[in-house]
PDBQT receptor file of N, H, CA, C and O in Angstrom, charges set to zero:
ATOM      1  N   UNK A   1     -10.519 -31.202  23.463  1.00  0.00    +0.000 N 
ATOM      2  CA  UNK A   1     -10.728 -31.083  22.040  1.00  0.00    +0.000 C 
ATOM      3  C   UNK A   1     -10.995 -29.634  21.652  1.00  0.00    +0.000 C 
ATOM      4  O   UNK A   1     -10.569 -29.170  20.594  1.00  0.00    +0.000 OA
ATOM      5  N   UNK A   2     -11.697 -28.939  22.513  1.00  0.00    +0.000 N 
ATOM      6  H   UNK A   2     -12.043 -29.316  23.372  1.00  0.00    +0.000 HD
ATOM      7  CA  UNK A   2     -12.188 -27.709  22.470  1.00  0.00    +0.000 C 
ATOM      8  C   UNK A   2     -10.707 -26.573  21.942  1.00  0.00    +0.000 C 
ATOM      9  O   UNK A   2     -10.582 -25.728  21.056  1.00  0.00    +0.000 OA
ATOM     10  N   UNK A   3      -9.947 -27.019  22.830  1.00  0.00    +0.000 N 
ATOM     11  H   UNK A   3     -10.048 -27.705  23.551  1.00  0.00    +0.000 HD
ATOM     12  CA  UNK A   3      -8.526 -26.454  22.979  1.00  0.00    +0.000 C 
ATOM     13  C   UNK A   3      -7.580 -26.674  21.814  1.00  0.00    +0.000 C 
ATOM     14  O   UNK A   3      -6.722 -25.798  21.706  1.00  0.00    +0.000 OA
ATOM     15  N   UNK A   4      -7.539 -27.856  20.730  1.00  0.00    +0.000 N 
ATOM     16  H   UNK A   4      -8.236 -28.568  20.817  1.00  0.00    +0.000 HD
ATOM     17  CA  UNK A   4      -7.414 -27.538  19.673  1.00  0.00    +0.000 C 
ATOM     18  C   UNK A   4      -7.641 -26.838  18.431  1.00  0.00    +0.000 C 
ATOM     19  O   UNK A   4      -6.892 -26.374  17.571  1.00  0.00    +0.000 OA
ATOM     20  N   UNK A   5      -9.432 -26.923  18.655  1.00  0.00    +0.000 N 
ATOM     21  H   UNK A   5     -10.040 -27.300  19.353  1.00  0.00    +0.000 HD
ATOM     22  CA  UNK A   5     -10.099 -26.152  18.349  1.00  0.00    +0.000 C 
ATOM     23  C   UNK A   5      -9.127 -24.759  18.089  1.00  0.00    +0.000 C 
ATOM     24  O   UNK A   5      -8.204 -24.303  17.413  1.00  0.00    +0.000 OA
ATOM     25  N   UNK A   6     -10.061 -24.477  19.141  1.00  0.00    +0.000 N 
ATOM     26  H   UNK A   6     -10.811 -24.847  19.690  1.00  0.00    +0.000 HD
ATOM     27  CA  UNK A   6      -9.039 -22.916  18.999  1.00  0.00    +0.000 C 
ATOM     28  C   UNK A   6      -7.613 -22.827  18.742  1.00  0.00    +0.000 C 
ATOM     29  O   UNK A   6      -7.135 -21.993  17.973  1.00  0.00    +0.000 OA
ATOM     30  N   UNK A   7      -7.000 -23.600  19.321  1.00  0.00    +0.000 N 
ATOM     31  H   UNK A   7      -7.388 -24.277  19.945  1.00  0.00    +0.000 HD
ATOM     32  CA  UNK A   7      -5.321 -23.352  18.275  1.00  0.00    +0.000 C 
ATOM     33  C   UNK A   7      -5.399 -23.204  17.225  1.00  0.00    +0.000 C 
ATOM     34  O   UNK A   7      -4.722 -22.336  16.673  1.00  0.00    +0.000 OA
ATOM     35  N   UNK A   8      -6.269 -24.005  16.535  1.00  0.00    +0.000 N 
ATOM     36  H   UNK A   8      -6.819 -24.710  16.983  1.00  0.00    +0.000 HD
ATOM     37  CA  UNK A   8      -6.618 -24.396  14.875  1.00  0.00    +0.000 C 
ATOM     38  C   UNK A   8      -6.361 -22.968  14.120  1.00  0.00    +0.000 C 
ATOM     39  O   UNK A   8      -5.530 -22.475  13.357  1.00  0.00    +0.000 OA
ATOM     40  N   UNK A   9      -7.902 -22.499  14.971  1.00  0.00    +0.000 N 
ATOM     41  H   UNK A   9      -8.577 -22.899  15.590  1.00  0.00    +0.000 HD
ATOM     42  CA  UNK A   9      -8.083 -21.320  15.028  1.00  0.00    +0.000 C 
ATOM     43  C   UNK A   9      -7.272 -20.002  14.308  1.00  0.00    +0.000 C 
ATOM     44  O   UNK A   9      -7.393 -19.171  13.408  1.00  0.00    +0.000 OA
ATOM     45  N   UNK A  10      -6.173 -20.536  15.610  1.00  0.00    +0.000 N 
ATOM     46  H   UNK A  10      -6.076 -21.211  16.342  1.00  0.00    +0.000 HD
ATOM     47  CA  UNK A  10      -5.428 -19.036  15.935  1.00  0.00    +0.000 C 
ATOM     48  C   UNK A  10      -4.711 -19.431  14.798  1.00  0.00    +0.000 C 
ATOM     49  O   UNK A  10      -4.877 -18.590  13.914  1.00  0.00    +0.000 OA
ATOM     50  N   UNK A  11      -3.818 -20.564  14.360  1.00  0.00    +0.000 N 
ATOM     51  H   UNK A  11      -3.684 -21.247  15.077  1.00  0.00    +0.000 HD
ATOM     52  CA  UNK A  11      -2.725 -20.474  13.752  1.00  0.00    +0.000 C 
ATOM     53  C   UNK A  11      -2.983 -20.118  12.387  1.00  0.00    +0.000 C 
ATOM     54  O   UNK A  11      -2.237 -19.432  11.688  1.00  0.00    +0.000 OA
ATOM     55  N   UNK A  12      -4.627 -20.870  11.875  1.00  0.00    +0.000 N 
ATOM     56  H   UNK A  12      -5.233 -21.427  12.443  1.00  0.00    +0.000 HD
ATOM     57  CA  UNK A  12      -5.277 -20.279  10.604  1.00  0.00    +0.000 C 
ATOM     58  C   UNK A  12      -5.451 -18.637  10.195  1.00  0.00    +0.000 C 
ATOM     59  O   UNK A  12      -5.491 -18.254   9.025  1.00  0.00    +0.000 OA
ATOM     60  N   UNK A  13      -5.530 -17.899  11.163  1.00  0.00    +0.000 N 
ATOM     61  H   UNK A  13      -5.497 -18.210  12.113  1.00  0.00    +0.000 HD
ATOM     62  CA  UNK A  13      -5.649 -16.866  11.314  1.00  0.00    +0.000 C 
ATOM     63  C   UNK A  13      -4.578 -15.769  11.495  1.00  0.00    +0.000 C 
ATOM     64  O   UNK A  13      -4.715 -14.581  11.201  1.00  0.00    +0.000 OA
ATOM     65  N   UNK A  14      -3.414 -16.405  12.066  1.00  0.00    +0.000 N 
ATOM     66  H   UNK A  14      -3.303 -17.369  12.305  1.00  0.00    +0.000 HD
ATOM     67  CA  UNK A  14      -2.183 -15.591  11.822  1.00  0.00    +0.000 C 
ATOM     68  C   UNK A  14      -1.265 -15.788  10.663  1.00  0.00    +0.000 C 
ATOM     69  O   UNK A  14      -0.460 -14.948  10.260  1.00  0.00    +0.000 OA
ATOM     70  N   UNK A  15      -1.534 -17.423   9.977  1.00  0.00    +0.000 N 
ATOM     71  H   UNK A  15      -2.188 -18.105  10.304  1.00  0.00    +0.000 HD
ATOM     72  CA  UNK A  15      -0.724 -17.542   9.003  1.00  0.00    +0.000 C 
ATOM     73  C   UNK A  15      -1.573 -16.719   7.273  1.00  0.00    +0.000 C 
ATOM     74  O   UNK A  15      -1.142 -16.670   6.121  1.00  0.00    +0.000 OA
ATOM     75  N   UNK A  16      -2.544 -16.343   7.742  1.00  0.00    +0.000 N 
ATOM     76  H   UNK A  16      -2.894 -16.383   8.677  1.00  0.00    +0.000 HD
ATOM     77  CA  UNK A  16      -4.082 -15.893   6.579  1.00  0.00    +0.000 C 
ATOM     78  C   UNK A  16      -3.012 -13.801   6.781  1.00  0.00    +0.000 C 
ATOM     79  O   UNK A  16      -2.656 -12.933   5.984  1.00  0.00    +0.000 OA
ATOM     80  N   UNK A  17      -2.969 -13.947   7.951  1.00  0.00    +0.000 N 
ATOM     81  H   UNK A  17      -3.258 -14.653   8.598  1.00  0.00    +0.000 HD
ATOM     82  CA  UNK A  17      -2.041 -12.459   7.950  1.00  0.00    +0.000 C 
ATOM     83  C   UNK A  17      -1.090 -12.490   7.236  1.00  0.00    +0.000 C 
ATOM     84  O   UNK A  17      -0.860 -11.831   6.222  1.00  0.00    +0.000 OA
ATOM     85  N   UNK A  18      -0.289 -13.528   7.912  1.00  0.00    +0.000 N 
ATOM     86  H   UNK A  18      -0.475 -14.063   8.736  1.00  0.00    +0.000 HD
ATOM     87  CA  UNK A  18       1.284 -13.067   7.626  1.00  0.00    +0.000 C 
ATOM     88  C   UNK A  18       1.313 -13.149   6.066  1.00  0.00    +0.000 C 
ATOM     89  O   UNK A  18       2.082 -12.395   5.471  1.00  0.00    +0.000 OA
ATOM     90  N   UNK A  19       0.651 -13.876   5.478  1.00  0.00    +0.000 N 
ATOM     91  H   UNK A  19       0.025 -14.489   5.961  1.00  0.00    +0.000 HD
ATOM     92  CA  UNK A  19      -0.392 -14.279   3.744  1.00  0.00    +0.000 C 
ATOM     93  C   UNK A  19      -0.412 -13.014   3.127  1.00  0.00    +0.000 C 
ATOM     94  O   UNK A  19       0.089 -12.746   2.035  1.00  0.00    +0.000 OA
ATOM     95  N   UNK A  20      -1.139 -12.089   4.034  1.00  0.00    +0.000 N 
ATOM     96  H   UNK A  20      -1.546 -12.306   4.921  1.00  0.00    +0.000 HD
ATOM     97  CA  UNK A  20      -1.631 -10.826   3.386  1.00  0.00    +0.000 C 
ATOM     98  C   UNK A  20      -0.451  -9.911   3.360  1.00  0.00    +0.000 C 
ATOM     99  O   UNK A  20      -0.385  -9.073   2.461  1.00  0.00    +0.000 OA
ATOM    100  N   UNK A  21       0.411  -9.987   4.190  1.00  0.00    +0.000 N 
ATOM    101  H   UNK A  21       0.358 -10.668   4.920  1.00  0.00    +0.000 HD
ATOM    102  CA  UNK A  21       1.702  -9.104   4.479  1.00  0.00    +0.000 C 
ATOM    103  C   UNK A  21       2.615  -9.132   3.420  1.00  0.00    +0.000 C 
ATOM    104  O   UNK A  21       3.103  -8.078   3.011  1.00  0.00    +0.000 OA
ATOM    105  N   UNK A  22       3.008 -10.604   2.748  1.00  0.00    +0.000 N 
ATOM    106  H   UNK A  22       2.612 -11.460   3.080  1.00  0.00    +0.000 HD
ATOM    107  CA  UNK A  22       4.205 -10.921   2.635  1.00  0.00    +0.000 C 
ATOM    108  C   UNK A  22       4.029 -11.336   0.594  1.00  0.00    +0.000 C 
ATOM    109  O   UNK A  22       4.827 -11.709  -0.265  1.00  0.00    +0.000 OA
ATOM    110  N   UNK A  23       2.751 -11.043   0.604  1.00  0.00    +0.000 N 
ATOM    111  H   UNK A  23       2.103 -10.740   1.302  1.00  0.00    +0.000 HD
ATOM    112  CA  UNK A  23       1.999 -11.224  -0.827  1.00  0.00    +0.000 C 
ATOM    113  C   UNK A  23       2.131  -9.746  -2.082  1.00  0.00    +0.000 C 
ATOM    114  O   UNK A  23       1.863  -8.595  -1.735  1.00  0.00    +0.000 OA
ATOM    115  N   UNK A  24       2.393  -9.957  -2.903  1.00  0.00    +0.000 N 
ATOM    116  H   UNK A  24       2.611 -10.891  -3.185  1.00  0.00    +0.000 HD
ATOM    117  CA  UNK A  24       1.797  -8.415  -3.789  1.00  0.00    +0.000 C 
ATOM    118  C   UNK A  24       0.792  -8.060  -3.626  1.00  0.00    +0.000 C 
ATOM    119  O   UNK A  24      -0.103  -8.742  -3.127  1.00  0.00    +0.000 OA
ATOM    120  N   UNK A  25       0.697  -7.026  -3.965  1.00  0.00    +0.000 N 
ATOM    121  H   UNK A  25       1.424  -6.473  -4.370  1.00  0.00    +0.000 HD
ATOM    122  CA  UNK A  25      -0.204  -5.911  -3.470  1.00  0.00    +0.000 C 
ATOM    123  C   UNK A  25      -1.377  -6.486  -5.109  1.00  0.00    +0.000 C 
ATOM    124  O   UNK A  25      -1.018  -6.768  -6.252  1.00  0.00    +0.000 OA
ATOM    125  N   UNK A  26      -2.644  -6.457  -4.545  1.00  0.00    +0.000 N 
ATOM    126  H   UNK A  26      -2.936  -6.227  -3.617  1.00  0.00    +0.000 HD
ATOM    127  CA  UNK A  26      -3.624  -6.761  -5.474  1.00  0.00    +0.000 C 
ATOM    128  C   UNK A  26      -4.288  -5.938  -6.023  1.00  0.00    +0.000 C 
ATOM    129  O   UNK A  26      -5.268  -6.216  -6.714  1.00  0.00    +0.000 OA
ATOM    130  N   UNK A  27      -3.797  -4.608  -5.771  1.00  0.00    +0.000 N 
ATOM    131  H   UNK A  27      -3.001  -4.382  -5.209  1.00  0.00    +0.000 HD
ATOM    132  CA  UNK A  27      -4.247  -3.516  -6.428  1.00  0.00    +0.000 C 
ATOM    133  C   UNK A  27      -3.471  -3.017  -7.739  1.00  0.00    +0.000 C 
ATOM    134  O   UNK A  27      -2.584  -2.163  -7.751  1.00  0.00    +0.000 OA
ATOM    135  N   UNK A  28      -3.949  -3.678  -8.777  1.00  0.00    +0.000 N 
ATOM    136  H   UNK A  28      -4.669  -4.372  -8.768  1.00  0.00    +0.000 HD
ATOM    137  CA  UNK A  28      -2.731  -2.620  -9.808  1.00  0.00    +0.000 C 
ATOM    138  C   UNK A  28      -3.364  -1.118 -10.631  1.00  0.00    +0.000 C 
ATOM    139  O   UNK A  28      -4.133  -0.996 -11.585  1.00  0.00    +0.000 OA
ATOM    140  N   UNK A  29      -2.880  -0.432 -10.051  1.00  0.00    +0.000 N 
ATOM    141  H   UNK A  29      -2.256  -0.531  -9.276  1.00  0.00    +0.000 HD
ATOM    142  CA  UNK A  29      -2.981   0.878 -10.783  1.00  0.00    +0.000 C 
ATOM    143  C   UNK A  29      -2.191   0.951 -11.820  1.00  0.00    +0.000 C 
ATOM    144  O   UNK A  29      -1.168   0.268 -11.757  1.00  0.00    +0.000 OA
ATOM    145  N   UNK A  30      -2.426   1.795 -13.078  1.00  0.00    +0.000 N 
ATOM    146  H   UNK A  30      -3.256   2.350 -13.129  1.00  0.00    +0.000 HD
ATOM    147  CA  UNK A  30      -2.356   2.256 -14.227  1.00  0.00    +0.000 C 
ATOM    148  C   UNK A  30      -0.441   2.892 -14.221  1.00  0.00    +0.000 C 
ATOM    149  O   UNK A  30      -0.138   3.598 -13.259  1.00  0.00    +0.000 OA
ATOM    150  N   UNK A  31       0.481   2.644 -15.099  1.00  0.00    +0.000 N 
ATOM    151  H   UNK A  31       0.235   2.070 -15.881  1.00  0.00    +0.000 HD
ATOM    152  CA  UNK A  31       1.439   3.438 -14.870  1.00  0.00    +0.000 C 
ATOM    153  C   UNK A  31       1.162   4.534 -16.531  1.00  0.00    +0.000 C 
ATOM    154  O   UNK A  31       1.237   4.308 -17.739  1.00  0.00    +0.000 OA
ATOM    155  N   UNK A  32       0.867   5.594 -15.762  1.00  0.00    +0.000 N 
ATOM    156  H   UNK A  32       0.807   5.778 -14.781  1.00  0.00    +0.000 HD
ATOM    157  CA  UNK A  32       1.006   6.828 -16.463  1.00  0.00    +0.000 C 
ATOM    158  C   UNK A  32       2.132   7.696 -16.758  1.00  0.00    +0.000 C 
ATOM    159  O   UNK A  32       2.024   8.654 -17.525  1.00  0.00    +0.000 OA
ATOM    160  N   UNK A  33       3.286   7.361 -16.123  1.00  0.00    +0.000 N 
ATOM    161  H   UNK A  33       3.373   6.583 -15.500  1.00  0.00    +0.000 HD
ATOM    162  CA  UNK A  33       4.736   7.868 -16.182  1.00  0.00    +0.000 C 
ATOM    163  C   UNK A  33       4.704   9.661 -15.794  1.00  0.00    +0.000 C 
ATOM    164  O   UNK A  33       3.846  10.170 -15.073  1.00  0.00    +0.000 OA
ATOM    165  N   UNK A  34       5.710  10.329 -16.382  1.00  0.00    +0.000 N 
ATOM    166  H   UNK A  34       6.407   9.915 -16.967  1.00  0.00    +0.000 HD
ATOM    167  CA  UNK A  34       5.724  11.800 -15.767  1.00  0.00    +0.000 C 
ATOM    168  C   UNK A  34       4.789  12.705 -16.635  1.00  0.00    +0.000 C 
ATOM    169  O   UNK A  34       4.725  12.671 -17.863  1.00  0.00    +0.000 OA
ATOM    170  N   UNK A  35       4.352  13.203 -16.126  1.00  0.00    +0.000 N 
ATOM    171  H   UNK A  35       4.404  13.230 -15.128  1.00  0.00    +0.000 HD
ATOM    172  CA  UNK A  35       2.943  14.165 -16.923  1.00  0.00    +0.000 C 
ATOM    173  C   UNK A  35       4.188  15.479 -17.185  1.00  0.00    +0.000 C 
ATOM    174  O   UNK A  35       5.053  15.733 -16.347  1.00  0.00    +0.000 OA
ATOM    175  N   UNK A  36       4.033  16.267 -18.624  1.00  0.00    +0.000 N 
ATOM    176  H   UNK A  36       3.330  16.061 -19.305  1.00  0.00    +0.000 HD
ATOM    177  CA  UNK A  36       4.437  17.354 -18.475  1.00  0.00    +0.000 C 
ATOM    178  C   UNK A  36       4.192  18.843 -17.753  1.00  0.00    +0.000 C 
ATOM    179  O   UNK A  36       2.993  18.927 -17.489  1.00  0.00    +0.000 OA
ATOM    180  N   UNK A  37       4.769  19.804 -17.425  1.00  0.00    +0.000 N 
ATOM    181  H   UNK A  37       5.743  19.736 -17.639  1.00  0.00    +0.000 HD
ATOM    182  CA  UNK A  37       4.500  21.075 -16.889  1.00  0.00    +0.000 C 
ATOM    183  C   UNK A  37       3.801  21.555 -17.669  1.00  0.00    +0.000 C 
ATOM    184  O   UNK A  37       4.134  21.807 -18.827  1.00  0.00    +0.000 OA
ATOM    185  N   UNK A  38       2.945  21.721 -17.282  1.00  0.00    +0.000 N 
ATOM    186  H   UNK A  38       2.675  21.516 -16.341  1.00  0.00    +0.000 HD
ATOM    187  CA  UNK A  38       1.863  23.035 -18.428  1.00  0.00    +0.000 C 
ATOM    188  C   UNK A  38       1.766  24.430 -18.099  1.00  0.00    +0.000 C 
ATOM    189  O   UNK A  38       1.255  25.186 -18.925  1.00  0.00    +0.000 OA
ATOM    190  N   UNK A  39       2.256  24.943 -16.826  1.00  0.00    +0.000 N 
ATOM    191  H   UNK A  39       2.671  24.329 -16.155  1.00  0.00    +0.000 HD
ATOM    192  CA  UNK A  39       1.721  26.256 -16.339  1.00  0.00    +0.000 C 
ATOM    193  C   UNK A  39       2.820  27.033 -16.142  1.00  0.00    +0.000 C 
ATOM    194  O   UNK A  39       3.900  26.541 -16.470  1.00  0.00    +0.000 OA
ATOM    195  N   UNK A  40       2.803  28.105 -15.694  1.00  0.00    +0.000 N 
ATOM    196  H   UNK A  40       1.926  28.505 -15.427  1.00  0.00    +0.000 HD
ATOM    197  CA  UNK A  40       3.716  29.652 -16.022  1.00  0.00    +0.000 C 
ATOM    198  C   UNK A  40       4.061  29.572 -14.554  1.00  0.00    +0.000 C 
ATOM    199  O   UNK A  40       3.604  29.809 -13.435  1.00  0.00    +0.000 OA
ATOM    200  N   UNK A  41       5.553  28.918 -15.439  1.00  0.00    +0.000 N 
ATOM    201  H   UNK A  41       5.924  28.726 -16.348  1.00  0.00    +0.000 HD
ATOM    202  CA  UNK A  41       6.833  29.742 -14.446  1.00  0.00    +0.000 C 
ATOM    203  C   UNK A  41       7.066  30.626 -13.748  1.00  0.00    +0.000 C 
ATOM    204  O   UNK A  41       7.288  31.614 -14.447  1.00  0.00    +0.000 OA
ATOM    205  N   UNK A  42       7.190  30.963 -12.163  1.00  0.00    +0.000 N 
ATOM    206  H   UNK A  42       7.010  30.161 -11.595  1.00  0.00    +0.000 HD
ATOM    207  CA  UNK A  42       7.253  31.567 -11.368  1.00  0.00    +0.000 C 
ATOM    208  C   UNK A  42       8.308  32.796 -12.255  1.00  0.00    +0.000 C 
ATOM    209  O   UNK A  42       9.189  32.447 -13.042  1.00  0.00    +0.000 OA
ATOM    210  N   UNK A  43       7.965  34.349 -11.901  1.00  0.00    +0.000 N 
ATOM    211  H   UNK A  43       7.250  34.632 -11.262  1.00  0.00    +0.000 HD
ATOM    212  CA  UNK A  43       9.119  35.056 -12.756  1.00  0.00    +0.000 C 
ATOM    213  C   UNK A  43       9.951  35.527 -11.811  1.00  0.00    +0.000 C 
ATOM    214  O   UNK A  43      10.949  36.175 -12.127  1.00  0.00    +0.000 OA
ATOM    215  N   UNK A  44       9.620  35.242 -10.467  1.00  0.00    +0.000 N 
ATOM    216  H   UNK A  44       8.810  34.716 -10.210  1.00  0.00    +0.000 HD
ATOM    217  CA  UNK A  44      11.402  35.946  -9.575  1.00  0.00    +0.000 C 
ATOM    218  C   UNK A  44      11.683  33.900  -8.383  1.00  0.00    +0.000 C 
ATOM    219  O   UNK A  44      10.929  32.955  -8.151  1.00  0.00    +0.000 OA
ATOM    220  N   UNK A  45      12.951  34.181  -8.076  1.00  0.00    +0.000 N 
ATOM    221  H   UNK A  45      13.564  34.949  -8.265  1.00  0.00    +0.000 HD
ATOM    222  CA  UNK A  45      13.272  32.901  -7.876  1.00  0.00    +0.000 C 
ATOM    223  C   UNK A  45      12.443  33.041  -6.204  1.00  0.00    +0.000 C 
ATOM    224  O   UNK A  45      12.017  31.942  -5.850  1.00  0.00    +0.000 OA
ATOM    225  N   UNK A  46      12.229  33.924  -5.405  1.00  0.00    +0.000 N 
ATOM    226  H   UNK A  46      12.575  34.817  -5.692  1.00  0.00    +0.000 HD
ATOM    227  CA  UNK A  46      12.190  34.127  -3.883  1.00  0.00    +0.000 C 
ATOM    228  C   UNK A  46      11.029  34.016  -3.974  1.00  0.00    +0.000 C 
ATOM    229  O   UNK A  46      10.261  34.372  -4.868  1.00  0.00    +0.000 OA
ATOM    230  N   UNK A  47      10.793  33.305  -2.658  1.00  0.00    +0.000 N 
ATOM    231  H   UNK A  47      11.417  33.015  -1.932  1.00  0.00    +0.000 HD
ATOM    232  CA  UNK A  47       9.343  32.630  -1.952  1.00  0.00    +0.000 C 
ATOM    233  C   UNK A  47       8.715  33.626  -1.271  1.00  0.00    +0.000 C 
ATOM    234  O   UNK A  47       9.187  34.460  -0.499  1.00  0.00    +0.000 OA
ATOM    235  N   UNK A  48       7.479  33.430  -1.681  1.00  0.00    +0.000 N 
ATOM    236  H   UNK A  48       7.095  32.753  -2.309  1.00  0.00    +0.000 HD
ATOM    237  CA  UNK A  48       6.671  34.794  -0.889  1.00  0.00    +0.000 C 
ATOM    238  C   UNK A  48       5.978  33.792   0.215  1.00  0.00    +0.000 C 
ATOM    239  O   UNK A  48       5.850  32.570   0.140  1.00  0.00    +0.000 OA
ATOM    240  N   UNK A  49       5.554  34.725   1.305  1.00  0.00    +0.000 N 
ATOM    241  H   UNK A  49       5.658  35.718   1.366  1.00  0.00    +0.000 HD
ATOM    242  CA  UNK A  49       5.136  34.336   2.395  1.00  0.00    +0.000 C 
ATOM    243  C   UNK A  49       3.345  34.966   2.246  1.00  0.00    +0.000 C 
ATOM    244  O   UNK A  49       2.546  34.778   3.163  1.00  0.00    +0.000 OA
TER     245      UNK A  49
């Protein structure tokens, strides 16, 4: 009996995963879309080191 037990167990416990995997995400963050540029344009095109 013991031995079902624990199958019980296991299968409660992997199907509680595969649950969490296969579910939307329960976090909803805010959609703020594209923020504009506010700051001053680089004035030569070459990358300084």
């Amino acid at each position: 009996m013991n031995i079902f037990h624990a199958l019980a167990d296991m299968i409660v416990y992997v199907s509680e995963a595969a649950a969490r995997i296969f579910t939307l995400s329960d976090n909803i963050s805010p959609v703020i879309g594209v923020q504009p540029f506010e700051g001053i344009p680089a004035s030569s095109s070459e990358w300084e080191d």
